[in-house]
C-alpha positions in Angstrom: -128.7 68.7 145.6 -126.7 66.3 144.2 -125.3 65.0 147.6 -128.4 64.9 149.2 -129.8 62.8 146.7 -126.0 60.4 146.7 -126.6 59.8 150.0 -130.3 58.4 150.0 -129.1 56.1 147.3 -126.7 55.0 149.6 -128.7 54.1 152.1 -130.8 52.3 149.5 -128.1 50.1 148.3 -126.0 50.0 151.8 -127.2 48.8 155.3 -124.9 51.3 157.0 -121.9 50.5 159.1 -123.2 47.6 160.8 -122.5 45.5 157.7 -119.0 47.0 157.1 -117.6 43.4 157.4 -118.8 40.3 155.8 -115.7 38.7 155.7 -112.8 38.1 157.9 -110.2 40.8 158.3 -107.2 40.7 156.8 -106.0 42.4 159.9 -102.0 40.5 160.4 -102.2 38.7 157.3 -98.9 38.7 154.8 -99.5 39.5 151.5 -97.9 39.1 148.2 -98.2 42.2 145.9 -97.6 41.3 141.9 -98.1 43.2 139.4 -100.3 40.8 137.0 -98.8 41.7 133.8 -95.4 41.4 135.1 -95.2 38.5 137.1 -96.3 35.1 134.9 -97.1 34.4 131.4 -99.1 31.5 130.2 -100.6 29.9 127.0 -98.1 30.0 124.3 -95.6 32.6 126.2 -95.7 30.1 129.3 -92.5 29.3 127.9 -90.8 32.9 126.8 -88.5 34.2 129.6 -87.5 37.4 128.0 -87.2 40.2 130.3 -89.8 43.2 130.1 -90.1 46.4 131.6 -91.8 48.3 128.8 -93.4 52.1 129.9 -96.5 53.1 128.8 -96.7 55.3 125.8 -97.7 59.0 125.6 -100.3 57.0 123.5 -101.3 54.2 124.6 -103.7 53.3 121.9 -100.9 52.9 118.7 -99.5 49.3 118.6 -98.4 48.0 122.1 -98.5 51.2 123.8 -100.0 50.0 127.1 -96.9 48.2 127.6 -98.1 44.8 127.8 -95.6 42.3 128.6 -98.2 39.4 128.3 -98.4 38.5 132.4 -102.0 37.0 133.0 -104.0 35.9 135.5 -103.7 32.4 134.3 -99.8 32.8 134.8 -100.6 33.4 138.7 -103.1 30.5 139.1 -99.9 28.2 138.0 -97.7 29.8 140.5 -99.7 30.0 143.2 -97.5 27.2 144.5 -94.3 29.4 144.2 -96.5 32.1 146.3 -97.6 29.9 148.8 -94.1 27.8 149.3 -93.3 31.2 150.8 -96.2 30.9 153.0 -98.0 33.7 152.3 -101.5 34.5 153.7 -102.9 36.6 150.8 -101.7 37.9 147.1 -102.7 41.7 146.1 -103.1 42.1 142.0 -103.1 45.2 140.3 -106.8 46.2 139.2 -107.9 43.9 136.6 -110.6 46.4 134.9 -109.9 46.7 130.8 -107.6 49.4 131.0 -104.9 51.5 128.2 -102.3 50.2 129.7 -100.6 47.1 131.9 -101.4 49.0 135.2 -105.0 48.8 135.0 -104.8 52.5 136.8 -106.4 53.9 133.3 -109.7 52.5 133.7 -111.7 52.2 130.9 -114.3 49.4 132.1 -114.8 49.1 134.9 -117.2 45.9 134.9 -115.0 44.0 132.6 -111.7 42.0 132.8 -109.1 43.3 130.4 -108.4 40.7 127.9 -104.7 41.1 128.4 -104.9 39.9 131.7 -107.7 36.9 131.0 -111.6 36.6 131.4 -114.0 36.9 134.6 -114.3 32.9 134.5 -110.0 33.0 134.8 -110.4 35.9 137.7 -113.2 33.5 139.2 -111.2 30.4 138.9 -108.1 32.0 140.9 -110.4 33.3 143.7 -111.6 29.7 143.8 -108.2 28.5 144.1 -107.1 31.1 146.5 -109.6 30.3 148.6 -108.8 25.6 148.2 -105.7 27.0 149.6 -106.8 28.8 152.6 -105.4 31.8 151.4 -107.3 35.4 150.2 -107.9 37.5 147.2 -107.1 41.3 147.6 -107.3 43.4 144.4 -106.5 46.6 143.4 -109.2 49.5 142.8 -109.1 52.8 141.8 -112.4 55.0 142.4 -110.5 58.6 142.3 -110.2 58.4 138.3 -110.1 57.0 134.8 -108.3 57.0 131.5 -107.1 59.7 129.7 -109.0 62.2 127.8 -106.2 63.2 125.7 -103.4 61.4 124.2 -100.2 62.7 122.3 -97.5 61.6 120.1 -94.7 61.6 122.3 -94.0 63.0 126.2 -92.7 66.5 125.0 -94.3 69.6 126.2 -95.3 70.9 122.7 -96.4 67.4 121.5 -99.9 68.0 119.8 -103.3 66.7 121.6 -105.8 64.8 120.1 -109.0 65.1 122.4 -110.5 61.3 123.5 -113.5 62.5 125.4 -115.5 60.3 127.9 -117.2 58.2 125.3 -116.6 54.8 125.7 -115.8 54.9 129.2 -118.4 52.5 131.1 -119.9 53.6 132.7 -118.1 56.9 133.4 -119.2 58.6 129.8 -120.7 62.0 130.3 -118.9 65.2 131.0 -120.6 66.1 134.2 -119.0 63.4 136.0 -115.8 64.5 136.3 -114.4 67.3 138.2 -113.6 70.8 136.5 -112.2 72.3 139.1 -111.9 76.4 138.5 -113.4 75.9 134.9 -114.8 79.4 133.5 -118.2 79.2 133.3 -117.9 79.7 129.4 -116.2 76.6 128.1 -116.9 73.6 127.0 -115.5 70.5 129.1 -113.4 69.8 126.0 -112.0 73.4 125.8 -111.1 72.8 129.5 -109.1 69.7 129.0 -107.1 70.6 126.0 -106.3 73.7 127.8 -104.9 72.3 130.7 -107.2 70.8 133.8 -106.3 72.0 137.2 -103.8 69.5 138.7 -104.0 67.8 142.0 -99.8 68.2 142.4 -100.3 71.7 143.1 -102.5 71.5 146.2 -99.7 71.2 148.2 -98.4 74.1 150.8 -95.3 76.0 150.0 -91.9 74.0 150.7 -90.4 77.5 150.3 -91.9 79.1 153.3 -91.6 75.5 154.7 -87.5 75.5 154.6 -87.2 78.9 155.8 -89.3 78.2 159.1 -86.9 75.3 159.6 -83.7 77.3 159.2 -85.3 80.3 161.5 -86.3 78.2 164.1 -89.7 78.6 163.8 -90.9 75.5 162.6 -89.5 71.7 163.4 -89.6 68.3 161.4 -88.5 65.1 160.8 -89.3 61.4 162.4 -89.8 63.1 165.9 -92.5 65.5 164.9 -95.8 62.8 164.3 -97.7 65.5 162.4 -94.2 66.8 160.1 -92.0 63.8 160.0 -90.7 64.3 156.9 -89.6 68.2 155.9 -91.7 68.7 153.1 -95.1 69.8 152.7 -97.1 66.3 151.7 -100.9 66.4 151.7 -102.5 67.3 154.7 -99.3 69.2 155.6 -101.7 72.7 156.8 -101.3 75.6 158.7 -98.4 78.4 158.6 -95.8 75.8 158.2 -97.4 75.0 154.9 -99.4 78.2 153.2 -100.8 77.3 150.6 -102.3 74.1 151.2 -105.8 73.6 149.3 -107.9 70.6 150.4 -110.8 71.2 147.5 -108.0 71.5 144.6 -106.6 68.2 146.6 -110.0 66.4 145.9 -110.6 67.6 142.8 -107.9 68.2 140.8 -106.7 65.6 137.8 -103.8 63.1 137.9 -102.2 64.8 134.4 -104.5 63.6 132.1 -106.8 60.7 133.8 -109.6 62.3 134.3 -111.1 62.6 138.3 -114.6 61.2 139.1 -117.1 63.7 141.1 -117.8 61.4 143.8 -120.1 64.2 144.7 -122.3 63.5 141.6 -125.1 60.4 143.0 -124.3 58.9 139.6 -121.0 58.3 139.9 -121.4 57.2 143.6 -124.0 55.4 143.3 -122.0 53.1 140.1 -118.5 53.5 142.1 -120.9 51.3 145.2 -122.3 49.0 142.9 -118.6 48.6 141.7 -117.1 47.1 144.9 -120.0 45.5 145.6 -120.2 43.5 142.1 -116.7 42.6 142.8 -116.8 40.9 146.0 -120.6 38.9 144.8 -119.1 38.1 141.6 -115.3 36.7 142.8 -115.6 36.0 146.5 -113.4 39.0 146.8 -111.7 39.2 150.5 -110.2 42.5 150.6 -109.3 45.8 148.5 -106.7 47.9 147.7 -107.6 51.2 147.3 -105.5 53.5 145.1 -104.8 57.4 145.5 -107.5 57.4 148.8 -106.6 61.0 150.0 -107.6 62.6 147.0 -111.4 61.6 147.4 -114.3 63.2 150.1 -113.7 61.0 153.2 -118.2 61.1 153.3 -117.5 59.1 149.8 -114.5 56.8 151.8 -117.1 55.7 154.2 -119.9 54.9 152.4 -117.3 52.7 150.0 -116.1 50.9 152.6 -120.0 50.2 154.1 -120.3 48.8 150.2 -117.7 46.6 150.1 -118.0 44.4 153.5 -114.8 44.1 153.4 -111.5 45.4 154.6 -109.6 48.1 152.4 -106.7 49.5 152.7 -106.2 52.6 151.4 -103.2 54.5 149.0 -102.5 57.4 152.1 -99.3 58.9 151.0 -99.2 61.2 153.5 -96.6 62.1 156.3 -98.8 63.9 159.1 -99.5 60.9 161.3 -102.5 62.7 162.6 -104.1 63.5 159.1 -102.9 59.6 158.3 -104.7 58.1 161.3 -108.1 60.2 160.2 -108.6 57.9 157.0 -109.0 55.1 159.1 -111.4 57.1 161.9 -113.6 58.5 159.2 -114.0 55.7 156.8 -111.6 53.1 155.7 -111.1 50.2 157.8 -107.0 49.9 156.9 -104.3 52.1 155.4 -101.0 51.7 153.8 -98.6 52.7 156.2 -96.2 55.4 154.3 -95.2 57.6 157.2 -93.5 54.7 158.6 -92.4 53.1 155.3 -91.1 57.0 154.8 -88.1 56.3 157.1 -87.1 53.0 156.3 -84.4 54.0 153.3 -82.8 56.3 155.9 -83.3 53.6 159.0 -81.6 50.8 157.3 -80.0 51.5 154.4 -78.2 55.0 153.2 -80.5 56.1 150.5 -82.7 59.2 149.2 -85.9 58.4 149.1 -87.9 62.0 148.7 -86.0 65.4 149.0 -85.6 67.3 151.9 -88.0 70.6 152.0 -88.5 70.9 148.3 -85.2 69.8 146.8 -85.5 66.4 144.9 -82.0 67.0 143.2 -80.6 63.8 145.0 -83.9 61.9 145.2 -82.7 58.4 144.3 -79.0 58.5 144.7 -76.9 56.8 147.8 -76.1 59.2 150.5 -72.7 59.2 153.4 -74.9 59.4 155.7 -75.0 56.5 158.4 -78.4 55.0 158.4 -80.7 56.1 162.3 -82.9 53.2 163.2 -84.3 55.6 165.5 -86.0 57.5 162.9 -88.4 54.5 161.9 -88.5 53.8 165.7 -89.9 57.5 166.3 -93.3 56.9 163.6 -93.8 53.8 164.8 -93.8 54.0 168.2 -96.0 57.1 168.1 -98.4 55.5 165.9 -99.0 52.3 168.0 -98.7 54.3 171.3 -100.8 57.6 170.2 -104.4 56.1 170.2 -104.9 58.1 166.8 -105.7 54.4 165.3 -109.0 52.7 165.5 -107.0 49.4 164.4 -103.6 48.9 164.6 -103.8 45.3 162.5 -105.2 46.9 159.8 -101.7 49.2 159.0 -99.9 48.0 156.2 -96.5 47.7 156.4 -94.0 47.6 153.4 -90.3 48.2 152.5 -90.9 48.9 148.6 -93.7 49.0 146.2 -94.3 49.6 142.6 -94.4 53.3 142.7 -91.6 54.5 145.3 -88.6 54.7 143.1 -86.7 51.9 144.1 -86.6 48.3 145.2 -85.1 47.8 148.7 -82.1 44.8 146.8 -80.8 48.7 144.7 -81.4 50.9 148.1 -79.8 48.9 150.6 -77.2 47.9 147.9 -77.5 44.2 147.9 -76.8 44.0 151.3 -77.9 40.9 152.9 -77.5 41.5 156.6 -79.6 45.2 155.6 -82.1 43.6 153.9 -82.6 40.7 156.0 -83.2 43.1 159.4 -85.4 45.2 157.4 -87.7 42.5 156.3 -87.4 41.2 159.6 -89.0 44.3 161.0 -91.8 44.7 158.8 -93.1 40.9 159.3 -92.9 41.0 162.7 -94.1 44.7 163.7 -97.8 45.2 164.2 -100.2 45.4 160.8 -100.5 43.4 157.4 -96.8 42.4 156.2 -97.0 43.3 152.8 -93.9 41.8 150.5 -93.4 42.8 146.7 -93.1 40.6 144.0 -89.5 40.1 142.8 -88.2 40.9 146.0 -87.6 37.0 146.9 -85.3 36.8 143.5 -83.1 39.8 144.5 -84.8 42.3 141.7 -82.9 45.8 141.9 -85.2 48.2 139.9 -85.1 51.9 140.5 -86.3 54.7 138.9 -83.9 56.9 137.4 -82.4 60.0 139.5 -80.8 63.0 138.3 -77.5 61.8 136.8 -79.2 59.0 135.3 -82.0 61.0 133.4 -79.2 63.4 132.0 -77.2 60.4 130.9 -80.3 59.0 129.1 -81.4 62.3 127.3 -77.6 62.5 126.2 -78.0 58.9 124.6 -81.3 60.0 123.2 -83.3 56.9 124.9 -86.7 57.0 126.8 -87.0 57.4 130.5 -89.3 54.2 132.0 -90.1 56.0 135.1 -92.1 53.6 137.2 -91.7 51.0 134.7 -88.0 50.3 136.2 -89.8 49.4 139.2 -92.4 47.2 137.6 -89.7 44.7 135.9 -91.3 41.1 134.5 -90.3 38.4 136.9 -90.3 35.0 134.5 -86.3 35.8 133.8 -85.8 34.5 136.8 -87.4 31.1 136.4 -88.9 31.4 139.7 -86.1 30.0 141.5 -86.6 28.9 144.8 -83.3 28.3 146.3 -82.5 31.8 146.5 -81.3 33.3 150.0 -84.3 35.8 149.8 -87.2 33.7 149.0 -85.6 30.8 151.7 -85.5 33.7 154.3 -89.0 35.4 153.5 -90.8 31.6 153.8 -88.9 31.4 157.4 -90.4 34.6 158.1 -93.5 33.6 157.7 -93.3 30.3 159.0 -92.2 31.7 162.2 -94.7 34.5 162.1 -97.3 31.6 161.9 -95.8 29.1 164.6 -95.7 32.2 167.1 -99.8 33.2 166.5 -98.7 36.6 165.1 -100.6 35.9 161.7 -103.8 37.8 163.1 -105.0 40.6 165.0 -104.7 41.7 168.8 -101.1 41.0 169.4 -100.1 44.3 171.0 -96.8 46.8 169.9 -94.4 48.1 172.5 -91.1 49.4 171.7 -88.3 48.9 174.0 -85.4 50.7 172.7 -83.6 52.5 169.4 -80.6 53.9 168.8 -79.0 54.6 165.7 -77.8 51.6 164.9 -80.6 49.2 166.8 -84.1 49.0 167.5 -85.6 46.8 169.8 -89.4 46.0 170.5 -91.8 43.1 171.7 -95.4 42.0 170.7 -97.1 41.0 173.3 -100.3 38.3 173.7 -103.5 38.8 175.6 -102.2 36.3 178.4 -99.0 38.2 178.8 -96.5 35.9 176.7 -93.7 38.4 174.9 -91.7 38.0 171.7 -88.3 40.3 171.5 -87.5 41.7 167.9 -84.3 43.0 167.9 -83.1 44.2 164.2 -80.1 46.3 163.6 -78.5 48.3 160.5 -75.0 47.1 160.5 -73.6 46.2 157.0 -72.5 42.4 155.3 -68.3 43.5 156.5 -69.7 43.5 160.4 -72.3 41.3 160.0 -70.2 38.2 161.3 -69.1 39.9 165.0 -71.2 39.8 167.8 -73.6 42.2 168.6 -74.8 43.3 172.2 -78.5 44.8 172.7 -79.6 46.8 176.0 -82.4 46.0 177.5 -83.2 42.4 177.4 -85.6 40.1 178.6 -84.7 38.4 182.4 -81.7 36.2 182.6 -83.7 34.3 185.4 -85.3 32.6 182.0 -84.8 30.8 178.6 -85.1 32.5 175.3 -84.2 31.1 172.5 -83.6 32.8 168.7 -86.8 31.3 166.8 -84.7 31.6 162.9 -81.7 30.5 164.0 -82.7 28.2 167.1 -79.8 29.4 169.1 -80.2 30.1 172.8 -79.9 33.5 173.6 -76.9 35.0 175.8 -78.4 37.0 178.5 -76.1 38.8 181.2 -76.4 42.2 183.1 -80.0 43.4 181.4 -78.5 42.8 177.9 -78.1 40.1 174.6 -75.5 39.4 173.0 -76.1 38.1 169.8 -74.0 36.4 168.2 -73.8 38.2 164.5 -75.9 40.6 163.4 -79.0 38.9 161.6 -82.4 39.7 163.3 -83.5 38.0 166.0 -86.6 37.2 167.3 -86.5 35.6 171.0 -89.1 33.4 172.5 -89.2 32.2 176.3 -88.9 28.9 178.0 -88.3 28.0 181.8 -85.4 27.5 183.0 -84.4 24.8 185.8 -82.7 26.4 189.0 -79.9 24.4 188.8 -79.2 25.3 185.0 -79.1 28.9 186.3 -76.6 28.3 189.1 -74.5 26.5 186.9 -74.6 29.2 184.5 -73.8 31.9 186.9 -71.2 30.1 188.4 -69.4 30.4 184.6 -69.9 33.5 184.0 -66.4 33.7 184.0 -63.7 31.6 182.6 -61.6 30.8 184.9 -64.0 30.1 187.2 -65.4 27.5 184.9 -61.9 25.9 184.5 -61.9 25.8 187.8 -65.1 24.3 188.3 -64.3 21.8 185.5 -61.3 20.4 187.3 -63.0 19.6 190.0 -65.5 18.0 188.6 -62.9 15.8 187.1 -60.6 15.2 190.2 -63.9 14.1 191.8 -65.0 11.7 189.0 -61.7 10.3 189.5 -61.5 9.9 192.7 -64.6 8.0 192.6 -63.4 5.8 190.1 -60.5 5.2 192.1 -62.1 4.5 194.9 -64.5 1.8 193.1 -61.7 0.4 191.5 -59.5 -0.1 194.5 -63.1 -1.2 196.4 -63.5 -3.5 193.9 -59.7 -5.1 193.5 -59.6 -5.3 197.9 -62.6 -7.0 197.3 -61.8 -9.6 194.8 -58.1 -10.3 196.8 -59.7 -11.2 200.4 -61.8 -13.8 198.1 -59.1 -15.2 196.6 -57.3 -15.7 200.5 -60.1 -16.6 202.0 -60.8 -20.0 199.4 -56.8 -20.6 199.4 -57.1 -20.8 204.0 -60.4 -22.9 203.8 -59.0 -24.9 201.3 -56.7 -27.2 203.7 -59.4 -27.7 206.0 -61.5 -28.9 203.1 -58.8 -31.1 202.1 -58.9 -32.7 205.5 -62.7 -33.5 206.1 -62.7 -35.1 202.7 -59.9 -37.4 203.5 -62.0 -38.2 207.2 
């Protein structure tokens, strides 16, 4: 019933899928992430550059226990000129809803701007600016749940509850809008929540099983399997490799305590529509971010994205390419690309990202292992070559992010040559670039791993989490002469100069191995750009570097960031360190050619060279002994006419 009636208020408010775009796509835009309260103060903390990374509380309403470091919306406005100096297309804010806490993830309003962060008319007036600029608004939503209906003293499993309820959530204040997933039919929604909702963590299959399939035989994973390419059982992970898997708990189980909306319930839907909807009439929003997408009823996805009329990209942490690629069939128009940005610790950098089939013990800690390129290679070539996609432009690509335990400056080390082929990667492969805020000032945050979290309980202080992650910027000062926010603005100048800041350019890989990968966009009228990126480290990042294939020798390339033409000999290039490069054709004349084959080696060149000389000589010999011959038979010819001159002067 309640379904039924949802959907005919969506067709009331919504025109269907005809209207899913009002705007223009984001589709191969770059974007800058910030986290609002993190990134610039303003009014009288404009001027205090004291370094925050405060964690929310385990109550967030007693003093500052939302963590508020004071970053506000008016703070971004006045650096929008240190955002677009880097040339970025787009910046991406966290949700700006009044919320517990700094992340705006626990919703408490959703039709009001917290105070924290500034008012609707500052939200309004940085749209407005945005938009002078020629660049776009994306903000951050979150339509899978709200606040917390419980808070506690401290994190500690026998810490006491003191029940919160719905009230005062707008417009989310009854009990029936929230899930209650396997509630007995005899409590109260309270009784439920205080004794412990069902959780949407544990709708995942069994790693157990999972591992012992591996080891058998039975089952395989990793980069090279598109529907498994990590080893561990991730939503939408089905089937006898995963038993267990439950799609409904997946939907509607709870986040811990934030409690999940019943998109089911044509309230709820109906005010999550009006929601988007408001938000794009009101600010001249251009795109969204959607958070935690797979854990609502892609039927609800859809008729979202028909609200909005425009793009979203959706929160899909999933590594089953297939299951992926379905978000953006049945409803979204974009997702955030985490089966490729999955690989990317282990492609570039030697890092533990996740844990392999079940065992997190070294999640976050540096690994021996040599990084394979051809791991990132494998999900990415598969996902542009698959036709699984109904828009390729529309995949967003990143290297960090606020939630993923660590900032690519701690997981590649500091490692310039790492980080700069990484980077070079993601702003040049097919989708939306997406860069996160700190990143052009080197910031290394990372969550803590194993060793770490023993070491803090043993000096009795409070693990941050996320919050490590989510460090203020201001410290900093914003400088812009930093190697990382000089190489990101070249990035993205060249991105722009080469036409690859939009959609259509197609993806096709060339080549991977484990320390290289290779691949070309290619335009509608057949022009190609070569990306070739590698993983070697800062102590061989000086030496030469060869790459097989490579475009024709018959032709010009040149490297667009360093402007350096490219060495092409036998099918391959060799570069000339190992910093990305990105090649760009231009005609060469016959007789450069010649002259270049005929030096292809040395002492044929020498050879070539002294001949050139012994002939300019000899020409300048010869003119010189023309011209001194010349001037002689002068000189004897006046000195025998001379006497006869004499003579008829005399007559």
């Amino acid at each position: 019933r309640w379904l039924a009636l949802a959907t005919v208020l969506t067709v009331g408010s919504v025109s269907g899928a005809a209207q899913r775009l009002k705007k223009p796509s984001v589709g191969g835009k770059s974007v800058y992430f910030l986290v609002t309260d993190r990134f610039a103060r303003s009014g009288e903390n404009k001027d205090d550059y004291e370094f925050c990374d405060l964690a929310t509380k385990a109550n967030p309403l007693e003093g500052n226990g939302g963590a508020w470091c004071n970053g506000t919306l008016q703070g971004v406005i006045d650096k929008l000129d240190y955002i677009q100096g880097m040339g970025f297309d787009c910046i991406w804010i966290t949700p700006v809803v009044k919320s517990l806490d700094y992340t705006g993830y626990f919703a408490e309003d959703f039709f009001a701007v917290d105070p924290h962060l500034g008012t609707k008319e500052t939200l309004k007036d940085l749209s407005a600016k945005l938009h002078e600029r020629h660049m776009c608004l994306i903000i951050d939503i979150v339509a899978n749940h709200v606040r917390q209906m419980t808070v506690q003293p401290d994190w500690t499993p026998t810490a006491t509850k003191t029940y919160l309820g719905p009230r005062g959530i707008n417009p989310f204040d009854q009990d029936e809008y929230f899930h209650t997933y396997a509630k007995s039919p005899g409590i109260s929604f309270e009784q439920y929540v205080m004794g412990g909702v069902a959780q949407a963590s544990t709708s995942q299959g069994s790693d157990e099983v999972l591992s012992k399939r591996v080891k058998a035989g039975i089952t395989k994973c990793g980069p090279t399997h598109p529907n498994l390419t990590e080893c561990n059982c991730f939503p939408g992970n089905f089937g006898p490799a995963c038993p267990g898997a439950n799609e409904k708990l997946q939907v509607e189980g709870w986040f811990g305590q934030l409690a999940d909306l019943n998109q089911d319930h044509p309230f709820v839907r109906q005010k999550l529509l009006e929601y988007v909807q408001y938000l794009v009439a009101e600010f001249d929003v251009d795109a969204f971010r959607l958070d935690t997408a797979i854990y609502m009823p892609k039927d609800f996805l859809k008729d979202l994205q028909d609200a909005a009329g425009v793009d979203i990209l959706g929160e899909t942490t999933v590594n089953n390419i297939s299951y992926h690629a379905g978000f953006q069939h049945d409803g979204l128009t974009g997702l955030l690309n985490f089966p490729a940005f999955y690989q990317i610790h282990g492609s570039f950098c030697q890092y533990h990202l996740g844990g392999e089939l079940g065992n997190y013990h070294l999640q976050g800690a540096f690994t021996p292992q040599l990084p394979d390129l051809r791991n990132m290679s494998a999900v990415i070539d598969f996902q542009q070559d698959s036709g699984l996609y109904s828009n390729l432009d529309l995949l967003g690509n990143f290297v960090d992010n606020h939630d993923e335990f660590a900032r690519i400056a701690y997981y590649c080390d500091q490692d310039s040559y790492r980080i700069k082929n990484a980077m070079a990667a993601l702003m040049f492969a097919r989708g939306v670039p997406i860069i996160y805020y700190g990143t052009e000032q080197g910031l290394d945050g990372h969550q803590a791993n194993v060793l770490e979290k023993a070491a803090l309980q043993k000096e009795m202080q409070a693990d941050k989490g996320q919050a490590y992650v989510r460090e203020s910027l201001w410290q900093t000062r914003y400088n812009t002469s930093t190697w990382q926010y000089q190489y990101i603005k070249l990035l993205n100048e060249k991105r722009k100069e080469l036409g690859l800041a939009t959609s259509g350019i197609k993806f096709k890989g060339v080549a991977s191995t484990a320390t290289h990968s290779i691949f070309k966009r290619i335009f509608p009228a057949g022009d190609e750009i070569w990306v070739f990126v590698n993983n070697n480290q800062n102590w061989t990042g000086d030496a030469p570097y060869l790459y097989c294939p490579a475009p024709s020798e018959h032709e010009q390339w040149y490297d667009v960031l360093s402007g350096n033409r490219a060495f092409l000999r036998h099918n391959c290039y060799m570069a000339e360190d190992a910093a990305p490069k990105i090649l760009v054709r231009r005609m060469r004349m016959p007789i450069v050619y010649a002259v270049e084959r005929i030096s292809e080696t040395v002492w044929v060149l020498w050879v070539f060279i002294l001949l050139l000389l012994l002939t300019v000589l000899g020409l300048l010999f010869w003119m010189h002994r023309h011209l001194f011959l010349g001037r002689r038979f002068k000189v004897m010819s006046e000195e025998m006419d001379s006497p006869w001159q004499r003579i008829e002067s005399s007559d």
